[in-house]
BAFI-3210 file (N, C-alpha, C; in Angstrom, 3 decimals, decimal comma, padded with zeros to 6 digits):
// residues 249
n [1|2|3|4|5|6|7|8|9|10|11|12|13|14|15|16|17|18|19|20|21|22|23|24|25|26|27|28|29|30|31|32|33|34|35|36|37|38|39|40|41|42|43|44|45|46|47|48|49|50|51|52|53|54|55|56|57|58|59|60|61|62|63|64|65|66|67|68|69|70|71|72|73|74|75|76|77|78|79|80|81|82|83|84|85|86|87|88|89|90|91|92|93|94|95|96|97|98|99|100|101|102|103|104|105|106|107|108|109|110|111|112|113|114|115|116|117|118|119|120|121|122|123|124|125|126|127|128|129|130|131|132|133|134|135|136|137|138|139|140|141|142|143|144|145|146|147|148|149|150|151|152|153|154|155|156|157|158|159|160|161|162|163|164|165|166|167|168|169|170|171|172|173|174|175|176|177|178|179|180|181|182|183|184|185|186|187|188|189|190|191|192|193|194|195|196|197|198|199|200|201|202|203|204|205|206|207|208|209|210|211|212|213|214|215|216|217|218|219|220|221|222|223|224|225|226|227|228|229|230|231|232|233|234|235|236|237|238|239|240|241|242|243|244|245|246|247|248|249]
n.u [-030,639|-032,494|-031,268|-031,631|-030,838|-027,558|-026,596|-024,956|-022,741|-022,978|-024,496|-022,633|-020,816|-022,885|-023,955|-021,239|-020,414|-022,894|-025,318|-027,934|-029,614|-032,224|-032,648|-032,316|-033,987|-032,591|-032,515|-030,997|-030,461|-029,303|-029,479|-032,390|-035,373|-036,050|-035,339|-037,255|-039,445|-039,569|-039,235|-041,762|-043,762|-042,918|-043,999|-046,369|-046,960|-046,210|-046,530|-045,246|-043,536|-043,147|-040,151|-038,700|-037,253|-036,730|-034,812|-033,988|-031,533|-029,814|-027,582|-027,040|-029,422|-032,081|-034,505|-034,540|-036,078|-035,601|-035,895|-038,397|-039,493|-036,805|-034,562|-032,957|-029,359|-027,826|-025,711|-023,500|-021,617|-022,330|-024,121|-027,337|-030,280|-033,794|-035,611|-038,148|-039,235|-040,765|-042,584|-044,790|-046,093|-047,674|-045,986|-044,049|-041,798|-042,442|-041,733|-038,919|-037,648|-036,245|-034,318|-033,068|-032,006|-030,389|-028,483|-027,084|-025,973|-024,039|-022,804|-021,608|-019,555|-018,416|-017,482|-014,835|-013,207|-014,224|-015,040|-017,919|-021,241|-024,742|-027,096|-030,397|-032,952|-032,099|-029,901|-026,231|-023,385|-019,826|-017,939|-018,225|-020,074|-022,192|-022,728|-024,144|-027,723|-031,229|-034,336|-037,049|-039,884|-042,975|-045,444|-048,389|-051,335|-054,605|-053,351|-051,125|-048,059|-047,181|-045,122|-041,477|-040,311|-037,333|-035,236|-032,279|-028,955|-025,839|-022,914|-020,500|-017,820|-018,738|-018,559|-019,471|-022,061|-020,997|-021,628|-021,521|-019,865|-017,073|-017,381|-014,830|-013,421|-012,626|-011,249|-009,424|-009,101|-009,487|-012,138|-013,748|-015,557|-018,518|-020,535|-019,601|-020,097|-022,741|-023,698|-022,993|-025,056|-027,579|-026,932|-027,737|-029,903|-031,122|-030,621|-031,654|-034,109|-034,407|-033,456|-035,503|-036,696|-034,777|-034,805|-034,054|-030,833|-031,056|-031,166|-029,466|-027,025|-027,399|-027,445|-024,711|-023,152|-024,716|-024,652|-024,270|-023,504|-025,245|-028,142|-031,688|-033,087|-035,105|-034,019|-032,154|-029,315|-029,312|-030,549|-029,843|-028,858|-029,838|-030,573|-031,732|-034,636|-036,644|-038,062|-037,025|-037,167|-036,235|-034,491|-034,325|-033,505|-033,348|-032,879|-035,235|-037,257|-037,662|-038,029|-039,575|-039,079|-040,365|-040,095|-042,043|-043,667]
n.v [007,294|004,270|001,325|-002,389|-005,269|-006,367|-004,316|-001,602|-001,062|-000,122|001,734|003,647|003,861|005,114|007,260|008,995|012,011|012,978|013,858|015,896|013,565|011,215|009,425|006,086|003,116|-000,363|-003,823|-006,502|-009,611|-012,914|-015,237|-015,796|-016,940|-014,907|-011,788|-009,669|-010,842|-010,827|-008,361|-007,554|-008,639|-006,859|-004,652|-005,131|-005,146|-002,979|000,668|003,078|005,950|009,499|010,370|007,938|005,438|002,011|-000,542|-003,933|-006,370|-009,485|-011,725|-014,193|-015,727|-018,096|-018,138|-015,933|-013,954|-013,000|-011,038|-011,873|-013,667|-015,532|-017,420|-015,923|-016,058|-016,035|-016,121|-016,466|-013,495|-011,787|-008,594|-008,270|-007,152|-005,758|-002,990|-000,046|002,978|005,682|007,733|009,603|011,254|012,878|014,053|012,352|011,296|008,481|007,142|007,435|005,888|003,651|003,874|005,828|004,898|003,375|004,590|006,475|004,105|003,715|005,874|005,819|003,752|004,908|006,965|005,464|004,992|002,358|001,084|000,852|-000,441|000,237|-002,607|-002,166|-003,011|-003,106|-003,860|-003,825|-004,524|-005,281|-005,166|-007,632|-008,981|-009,690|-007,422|-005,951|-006,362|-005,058|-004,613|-002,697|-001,221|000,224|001,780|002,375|005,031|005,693|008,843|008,824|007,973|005,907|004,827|003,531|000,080|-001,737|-004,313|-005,342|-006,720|-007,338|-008,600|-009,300|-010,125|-012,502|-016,254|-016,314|-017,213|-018,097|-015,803|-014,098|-011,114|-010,952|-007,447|-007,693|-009,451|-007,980|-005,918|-007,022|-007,230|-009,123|-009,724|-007,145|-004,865|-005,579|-003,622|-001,093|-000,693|-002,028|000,936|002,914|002,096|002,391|005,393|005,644|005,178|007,145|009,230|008,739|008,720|011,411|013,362|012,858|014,749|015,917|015,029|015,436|015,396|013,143|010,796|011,497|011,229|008,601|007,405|007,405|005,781|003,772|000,062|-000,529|-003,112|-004,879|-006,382|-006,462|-009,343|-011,615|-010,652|-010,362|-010,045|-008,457|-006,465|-003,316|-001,326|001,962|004,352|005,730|007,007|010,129|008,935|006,769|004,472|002,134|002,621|000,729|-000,557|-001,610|-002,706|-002,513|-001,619|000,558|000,310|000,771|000,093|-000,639|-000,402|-002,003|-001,119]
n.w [092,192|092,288|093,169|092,665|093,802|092,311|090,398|091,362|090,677|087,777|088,125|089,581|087,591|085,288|086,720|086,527|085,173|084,424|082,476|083,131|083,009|083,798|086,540|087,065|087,721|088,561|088,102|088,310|087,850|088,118|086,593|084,140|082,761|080,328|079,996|079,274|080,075|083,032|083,041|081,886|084,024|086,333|085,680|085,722|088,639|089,696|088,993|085,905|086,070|085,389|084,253|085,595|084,508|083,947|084,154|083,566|084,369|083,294|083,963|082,383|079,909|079,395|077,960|075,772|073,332|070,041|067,092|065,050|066,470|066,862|068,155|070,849|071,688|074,520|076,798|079,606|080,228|078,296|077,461|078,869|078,727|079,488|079,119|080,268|079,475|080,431|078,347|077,398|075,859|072,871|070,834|070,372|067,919|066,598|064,326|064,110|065,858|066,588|064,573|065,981|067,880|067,158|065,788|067,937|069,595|067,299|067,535|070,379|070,547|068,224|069,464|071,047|069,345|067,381|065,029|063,754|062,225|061,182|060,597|059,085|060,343|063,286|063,926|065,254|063,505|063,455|060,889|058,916|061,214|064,023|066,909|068,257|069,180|069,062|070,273|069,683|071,200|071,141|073,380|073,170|073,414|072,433|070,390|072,010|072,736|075,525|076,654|075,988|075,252|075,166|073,998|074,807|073,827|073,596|072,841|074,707|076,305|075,927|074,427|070,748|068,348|064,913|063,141|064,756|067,218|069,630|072,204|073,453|071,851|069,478|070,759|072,114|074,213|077,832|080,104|079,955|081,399|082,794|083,869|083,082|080,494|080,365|081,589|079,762|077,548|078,708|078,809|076,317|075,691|077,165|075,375|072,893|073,282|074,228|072,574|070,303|068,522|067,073|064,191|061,502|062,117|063,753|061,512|059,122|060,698|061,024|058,235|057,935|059,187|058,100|057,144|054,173|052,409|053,455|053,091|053,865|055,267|052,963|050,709|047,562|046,498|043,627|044,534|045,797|048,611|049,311|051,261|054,504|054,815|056,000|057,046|058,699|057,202|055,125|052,361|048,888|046,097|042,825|039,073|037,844|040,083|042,884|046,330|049,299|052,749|055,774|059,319|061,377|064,723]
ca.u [-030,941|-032,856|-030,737|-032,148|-029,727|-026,115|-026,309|-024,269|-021,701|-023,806|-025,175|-021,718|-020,566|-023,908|-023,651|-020,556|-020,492|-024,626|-025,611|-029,411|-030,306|-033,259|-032,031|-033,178|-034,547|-031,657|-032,603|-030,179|-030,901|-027,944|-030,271|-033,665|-035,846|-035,916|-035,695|-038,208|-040,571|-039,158|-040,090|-043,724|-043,652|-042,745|-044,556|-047,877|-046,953|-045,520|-046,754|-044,257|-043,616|-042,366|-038,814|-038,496|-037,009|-036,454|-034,001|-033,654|-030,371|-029,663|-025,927|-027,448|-031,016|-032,325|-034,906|-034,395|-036,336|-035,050|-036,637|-039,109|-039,549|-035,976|-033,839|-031,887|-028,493|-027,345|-024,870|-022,887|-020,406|-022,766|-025,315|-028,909|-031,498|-034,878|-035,574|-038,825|-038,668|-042,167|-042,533|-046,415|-046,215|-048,398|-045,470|-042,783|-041,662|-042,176|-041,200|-037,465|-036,987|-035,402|-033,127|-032,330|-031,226|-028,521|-026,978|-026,329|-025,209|-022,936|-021,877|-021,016|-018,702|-017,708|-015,929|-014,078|-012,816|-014,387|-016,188|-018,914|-022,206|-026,078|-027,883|-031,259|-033,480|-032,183|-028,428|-025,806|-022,631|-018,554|-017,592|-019,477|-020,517|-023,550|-022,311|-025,286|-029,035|-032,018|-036,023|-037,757|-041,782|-043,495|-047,127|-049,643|-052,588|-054,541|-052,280|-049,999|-047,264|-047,130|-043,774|-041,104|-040,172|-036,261|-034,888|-031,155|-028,561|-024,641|-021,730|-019,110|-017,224|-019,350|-018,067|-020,537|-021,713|-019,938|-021,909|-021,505|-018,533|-017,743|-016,464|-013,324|-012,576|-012,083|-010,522|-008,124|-008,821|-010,327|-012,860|-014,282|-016,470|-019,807|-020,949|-019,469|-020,426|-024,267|-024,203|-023,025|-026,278|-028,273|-027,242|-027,864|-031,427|-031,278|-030,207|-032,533|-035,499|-034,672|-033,240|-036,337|-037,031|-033,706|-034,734|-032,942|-029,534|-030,525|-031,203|-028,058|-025,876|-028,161|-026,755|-023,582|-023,080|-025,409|-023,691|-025,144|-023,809|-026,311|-029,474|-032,988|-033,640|-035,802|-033,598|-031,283|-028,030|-029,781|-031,154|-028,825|-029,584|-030,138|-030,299|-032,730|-035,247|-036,436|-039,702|-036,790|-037,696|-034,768|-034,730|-033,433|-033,442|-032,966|-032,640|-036,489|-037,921|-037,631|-038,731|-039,776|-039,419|-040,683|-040,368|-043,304|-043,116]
ca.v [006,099|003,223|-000,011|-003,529|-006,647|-006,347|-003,293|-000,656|-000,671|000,276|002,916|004,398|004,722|005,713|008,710|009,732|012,671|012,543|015,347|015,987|012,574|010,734|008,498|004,734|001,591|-001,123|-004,850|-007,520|-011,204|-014,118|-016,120|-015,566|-017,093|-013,453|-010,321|-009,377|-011,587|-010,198|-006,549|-007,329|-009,054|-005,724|-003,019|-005,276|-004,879|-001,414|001,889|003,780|006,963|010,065|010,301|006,897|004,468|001,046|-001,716|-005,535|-007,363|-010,423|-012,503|-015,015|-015,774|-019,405|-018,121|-015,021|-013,962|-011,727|-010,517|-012,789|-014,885|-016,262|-017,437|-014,903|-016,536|-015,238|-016,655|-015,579|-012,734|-010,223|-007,879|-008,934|-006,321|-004,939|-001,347|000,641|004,101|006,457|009,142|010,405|012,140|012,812|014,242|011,678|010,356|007,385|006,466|007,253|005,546|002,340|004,546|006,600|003,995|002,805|005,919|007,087|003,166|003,466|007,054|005,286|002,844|005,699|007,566|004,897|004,602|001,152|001,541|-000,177|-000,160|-000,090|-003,178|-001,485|-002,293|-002,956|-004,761|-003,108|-004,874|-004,919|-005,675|-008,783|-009,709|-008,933|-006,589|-005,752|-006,233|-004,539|-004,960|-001,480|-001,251|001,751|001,284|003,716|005,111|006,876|009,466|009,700|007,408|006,160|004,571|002,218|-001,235|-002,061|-005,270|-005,409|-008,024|-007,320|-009,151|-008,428|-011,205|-014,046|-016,456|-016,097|-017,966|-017,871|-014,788|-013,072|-011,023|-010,159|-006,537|-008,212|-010,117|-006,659|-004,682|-008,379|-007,465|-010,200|-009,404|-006,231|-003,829|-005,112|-002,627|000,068|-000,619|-001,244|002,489|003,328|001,541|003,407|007,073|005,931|005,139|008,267|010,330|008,145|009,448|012,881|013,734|012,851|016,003|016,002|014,301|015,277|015,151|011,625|009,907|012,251|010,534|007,242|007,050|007,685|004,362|002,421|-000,932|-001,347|-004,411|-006,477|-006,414|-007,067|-010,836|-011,803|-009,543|-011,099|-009,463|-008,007|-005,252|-002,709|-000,246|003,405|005,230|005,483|008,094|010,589|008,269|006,311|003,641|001,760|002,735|-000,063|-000,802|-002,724|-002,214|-002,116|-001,080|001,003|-000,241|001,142|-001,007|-000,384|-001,392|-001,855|-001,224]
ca.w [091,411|092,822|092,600|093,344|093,453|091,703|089,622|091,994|089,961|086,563|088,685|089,706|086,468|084,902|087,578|086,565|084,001|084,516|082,532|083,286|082,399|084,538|087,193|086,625|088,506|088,144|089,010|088,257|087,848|087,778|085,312|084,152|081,106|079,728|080,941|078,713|081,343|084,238|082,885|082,000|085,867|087,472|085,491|085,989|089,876|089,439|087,790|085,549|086,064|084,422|084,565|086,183|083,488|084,712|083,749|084,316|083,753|083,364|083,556|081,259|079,359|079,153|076,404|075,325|072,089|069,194|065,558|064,097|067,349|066,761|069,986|071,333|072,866|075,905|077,452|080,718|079,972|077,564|078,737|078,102|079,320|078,930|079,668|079,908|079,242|080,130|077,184|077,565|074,980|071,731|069,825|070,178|066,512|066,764|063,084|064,089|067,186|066,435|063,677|067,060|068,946|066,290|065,885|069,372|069,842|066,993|068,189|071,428|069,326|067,489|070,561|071,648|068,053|066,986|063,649|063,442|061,396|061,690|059,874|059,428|061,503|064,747|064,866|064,920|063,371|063,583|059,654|059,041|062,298|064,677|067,549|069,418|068,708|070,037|069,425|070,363|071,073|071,853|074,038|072,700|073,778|071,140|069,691|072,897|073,154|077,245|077,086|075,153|075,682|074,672|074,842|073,911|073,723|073,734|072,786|075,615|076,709|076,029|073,163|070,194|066,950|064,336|062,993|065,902|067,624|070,889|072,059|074,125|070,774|069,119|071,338|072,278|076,237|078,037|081,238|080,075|082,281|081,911|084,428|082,391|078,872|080,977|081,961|078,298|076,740|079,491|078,262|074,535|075,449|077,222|073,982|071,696|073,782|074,869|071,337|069,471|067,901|066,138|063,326|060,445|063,154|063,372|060,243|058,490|061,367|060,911|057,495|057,974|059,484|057,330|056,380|052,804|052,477|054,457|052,350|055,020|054,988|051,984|049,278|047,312|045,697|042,666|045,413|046,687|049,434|048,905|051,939|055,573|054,607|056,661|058,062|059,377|056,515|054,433|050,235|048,348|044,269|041,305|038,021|037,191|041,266|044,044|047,424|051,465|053,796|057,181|060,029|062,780|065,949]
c.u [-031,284|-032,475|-030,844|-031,323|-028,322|-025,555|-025,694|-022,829|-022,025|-023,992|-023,919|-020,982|-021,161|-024,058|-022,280|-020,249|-022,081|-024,534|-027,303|-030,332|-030,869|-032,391|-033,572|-033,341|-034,017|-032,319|-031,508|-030,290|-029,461|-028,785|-031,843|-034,592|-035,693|-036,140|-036,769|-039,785|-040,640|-039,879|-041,724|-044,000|-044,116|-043,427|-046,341|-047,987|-046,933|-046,173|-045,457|-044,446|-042,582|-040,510|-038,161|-038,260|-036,812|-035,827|-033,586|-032,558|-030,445|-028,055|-026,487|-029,184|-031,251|-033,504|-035,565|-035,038|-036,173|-036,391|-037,568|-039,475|-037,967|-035,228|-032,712|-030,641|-027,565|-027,105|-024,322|-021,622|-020,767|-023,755|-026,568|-030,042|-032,738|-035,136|-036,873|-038,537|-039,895|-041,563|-043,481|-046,127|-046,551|-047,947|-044,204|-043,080|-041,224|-041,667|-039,593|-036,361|-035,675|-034,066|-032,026|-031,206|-029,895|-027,914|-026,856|-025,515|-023,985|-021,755|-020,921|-019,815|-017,204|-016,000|-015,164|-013,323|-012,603|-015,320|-017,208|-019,911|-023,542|-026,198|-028,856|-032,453|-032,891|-031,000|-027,152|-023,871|-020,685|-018,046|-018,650|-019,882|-021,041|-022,916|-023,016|-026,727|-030,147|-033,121|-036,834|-039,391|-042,433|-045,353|-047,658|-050,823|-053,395|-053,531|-051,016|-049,051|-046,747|-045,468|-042,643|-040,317|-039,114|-035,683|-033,131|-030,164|-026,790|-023,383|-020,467|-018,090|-017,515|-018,526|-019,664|-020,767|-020,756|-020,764|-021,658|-019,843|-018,539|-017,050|-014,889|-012,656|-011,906|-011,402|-009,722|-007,855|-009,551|-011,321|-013,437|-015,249|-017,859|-020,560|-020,874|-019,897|-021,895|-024,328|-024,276|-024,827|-027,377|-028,523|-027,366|-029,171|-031,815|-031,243|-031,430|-033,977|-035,226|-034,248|-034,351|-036,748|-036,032|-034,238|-033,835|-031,095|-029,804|-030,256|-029,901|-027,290|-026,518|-027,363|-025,516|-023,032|-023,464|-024,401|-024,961|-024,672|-025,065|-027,932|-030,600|-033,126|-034,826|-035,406|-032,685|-029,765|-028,621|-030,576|-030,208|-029,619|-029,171|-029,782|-031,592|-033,198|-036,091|-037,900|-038,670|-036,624|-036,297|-035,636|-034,080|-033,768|-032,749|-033,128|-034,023|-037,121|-037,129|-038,663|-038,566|-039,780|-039,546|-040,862|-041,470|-043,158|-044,358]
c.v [004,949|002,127|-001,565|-004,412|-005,697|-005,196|-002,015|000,103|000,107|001,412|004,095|005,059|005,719|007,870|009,522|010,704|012,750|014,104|015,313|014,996|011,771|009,890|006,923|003,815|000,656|-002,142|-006,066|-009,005|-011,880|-015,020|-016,062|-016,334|-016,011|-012,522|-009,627|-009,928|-011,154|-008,624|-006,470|-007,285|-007,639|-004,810|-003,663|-005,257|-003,371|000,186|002,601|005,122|008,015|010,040|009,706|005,907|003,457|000,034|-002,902|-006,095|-008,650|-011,361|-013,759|-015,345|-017,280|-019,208|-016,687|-014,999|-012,573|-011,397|-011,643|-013,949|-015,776|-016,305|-016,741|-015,508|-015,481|-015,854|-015,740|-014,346|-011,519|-009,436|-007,968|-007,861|-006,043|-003,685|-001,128|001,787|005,205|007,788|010,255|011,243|012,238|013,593|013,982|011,158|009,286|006,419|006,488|006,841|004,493|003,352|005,352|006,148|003,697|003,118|006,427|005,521|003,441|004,797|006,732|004,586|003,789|006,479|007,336|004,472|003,099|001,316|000,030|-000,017|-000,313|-001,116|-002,561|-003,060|-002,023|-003,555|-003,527|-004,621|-004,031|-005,805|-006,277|-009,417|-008,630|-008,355|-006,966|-005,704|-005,816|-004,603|-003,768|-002,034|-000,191|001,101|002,658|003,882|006,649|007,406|009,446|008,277|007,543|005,530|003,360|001,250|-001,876|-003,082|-005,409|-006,317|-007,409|-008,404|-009,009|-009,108|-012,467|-014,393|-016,473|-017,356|-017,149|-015,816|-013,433|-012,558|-010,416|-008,896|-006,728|-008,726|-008,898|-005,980|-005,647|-007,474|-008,332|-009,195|-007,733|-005,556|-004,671|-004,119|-001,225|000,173|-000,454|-000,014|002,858|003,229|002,524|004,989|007,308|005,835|006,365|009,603|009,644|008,735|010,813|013,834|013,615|013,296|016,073|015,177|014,103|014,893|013,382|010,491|010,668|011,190|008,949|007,049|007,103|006,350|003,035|001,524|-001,121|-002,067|-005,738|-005,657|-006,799|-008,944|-011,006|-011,052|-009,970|-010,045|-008,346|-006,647|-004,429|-001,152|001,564|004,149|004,946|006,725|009,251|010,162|007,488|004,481|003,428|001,880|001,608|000,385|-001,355|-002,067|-001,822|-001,345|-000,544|000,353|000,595|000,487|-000,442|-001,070|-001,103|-001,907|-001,771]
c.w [092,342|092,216|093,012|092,924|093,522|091,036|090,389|091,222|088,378|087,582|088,938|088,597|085,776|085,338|087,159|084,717|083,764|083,690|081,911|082,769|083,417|085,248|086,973|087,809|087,927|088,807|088,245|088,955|087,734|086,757|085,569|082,676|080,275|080,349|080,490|079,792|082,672|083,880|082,910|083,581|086,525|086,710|085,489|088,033|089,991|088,146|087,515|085,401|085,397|084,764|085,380|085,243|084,275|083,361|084,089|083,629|083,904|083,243|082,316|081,276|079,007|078,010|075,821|073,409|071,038|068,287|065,154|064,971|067,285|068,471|070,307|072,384|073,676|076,970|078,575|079,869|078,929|078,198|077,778|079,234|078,927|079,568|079,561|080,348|079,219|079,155|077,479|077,257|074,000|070,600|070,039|068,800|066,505|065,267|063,326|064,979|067,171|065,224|065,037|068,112|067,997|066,222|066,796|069,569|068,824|067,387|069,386|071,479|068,965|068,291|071,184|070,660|067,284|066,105|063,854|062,537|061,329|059,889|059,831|059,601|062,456|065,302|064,248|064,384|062,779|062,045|059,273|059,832|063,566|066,335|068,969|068,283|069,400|069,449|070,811|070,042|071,752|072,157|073,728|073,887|073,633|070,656|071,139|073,392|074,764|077,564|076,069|075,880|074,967|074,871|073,852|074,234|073,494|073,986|073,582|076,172|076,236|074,701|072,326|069,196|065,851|063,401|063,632|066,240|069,090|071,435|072,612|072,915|070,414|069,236|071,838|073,699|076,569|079,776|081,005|080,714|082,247|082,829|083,706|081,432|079,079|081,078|080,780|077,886|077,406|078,946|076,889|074,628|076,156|075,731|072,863|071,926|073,950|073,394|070,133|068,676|067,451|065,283|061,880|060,936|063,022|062,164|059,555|059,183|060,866|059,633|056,828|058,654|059,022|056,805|055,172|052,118|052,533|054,435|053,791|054,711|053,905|050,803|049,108|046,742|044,701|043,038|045,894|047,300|049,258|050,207|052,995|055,389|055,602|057,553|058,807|058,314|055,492|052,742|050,127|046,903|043,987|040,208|037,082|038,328|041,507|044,945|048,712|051,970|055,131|058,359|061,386|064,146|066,890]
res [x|x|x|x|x|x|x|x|x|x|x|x|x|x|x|x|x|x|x|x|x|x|x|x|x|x|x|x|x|x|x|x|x|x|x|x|x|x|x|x|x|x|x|x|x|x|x|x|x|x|x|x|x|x|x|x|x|x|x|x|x|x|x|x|x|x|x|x|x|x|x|x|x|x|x|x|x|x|x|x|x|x|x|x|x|x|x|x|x|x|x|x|x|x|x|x|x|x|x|x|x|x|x|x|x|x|x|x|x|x|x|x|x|x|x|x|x|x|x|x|x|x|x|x|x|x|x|x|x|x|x|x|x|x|x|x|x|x|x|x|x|x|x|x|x|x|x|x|x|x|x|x|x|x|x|x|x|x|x|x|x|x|x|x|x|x|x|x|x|x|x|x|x|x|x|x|x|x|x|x|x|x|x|x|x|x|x|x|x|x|x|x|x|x|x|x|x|x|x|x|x|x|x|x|x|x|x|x|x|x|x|x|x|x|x|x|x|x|x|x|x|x|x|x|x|x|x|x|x|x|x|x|x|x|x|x|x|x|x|x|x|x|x|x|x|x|x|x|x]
***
């Protein structure tokens, strides 16, 4: 594993229990506008190659951007990364990626026995409050998907809004790993990609976590959610509709 800066410690864990999963390109920032900026940066210097993923950290984000252009806070003490991930491949499913990612994250959750729950699309929350959030993008070209572009956001220490929670609150330890919980996130975007071809495995587990509670933004009460179908796509209904919602990548 090639590790630039701070990340040695992500890497040691990452390594341990490795089972046949790609070694990555770690760089670690102490503050950055976004890591998301930093990644474009280096892969317009840098070609990506196969089974060369690369990851930029960050200890805190001065303007970090989420869903809808909104401001992603990221403060010192959570883990704020972007990842790319080469695929080149023209039969990755790409309709069930972002579903893929939720459920190996909440599996991750799962085996440390902290329930949690996928919002659909892309957050994952602890009751009523936002966990971790992540905004996947897959780069095409023609039919053959060349690689995806993850940018994810973790609650781990830092204090949050009030929406938010952080995993130290939860688990009432203070100074948690973030080196360790980094490697975690690492072998879920490992499993989200190399598992691809499980599809029915994922969406089954995918909705086995669904919080259907927490309607998509723009749906009021009078909507309740159905189930994540097997495009990856959230059912809802009412008492006169059915609805798909999809999300774009």
């Amino acid at each position: 594993m090639k590790v630039i800066g701070s990340s040695a410690k992500t890497s040691f864990f990452y390594k341990n229990g490795l089972n046949d999963f790609p070694n990555w390109t770690l760089m670690y920032k102490y503050k950055c506008s976004s890591t998301e900026i930093e990644l474009n940066k280096y892969l317009r210097k840098n070609e990506l190659k196969e089974f060369q993923p690369v990851a930029i950290f960050s200890r805190k984000q001065a303007n970090g951007v989420g869903q809808n252009g909104r401001k992603w806070i990221s403060p010192q003490g959570g883990i704020w990364l972007s990842a790319a991930y080469p695929i080149f491949s023209k039969d990755f499913s790409t309709d069930i990626f972002p579903v893929s990612i939720a459920f190996f994250l909440c599996e991750m959750f799962y085996r440390k026995s902290i329930e949690v729950k996928i919002k659909w699309p892309n957050d994952i929350f602890y009751g009523s409050k936002k966990l971790i959030g992540f905004l996947p993008k897959l780069i095409t070209r023609g039919n053959e998907v060349l690689y995806a572009k993850i940018g994810i956001g973790m609650n781990l220490n830092n204090f949050t809004p009030v929406e938010g929670i952080s995993l130290s609150k939860i688990l009432s330890k203070k100074n948690l790993s973030e080196s360790y919980w980094s490697s975690k996130i690492l072998k879920v975007l490992n499993k989200a990609i190399l598992h691809n071809k499980n599809k029915k495995q994922i969406i089954y587990g995918a909705n086995k976590f669904l919080n259907k509670e927490c309607l998509p933004s723009g749906y009021d009460n009078n909507w309740t959610i159905d189930e994540i179908d097997e495009m990856g796509c959230l059912r809802i209904f009412n008492n006169k509709y059915q609805k798909t919602i999809k999300l774009n990548l």
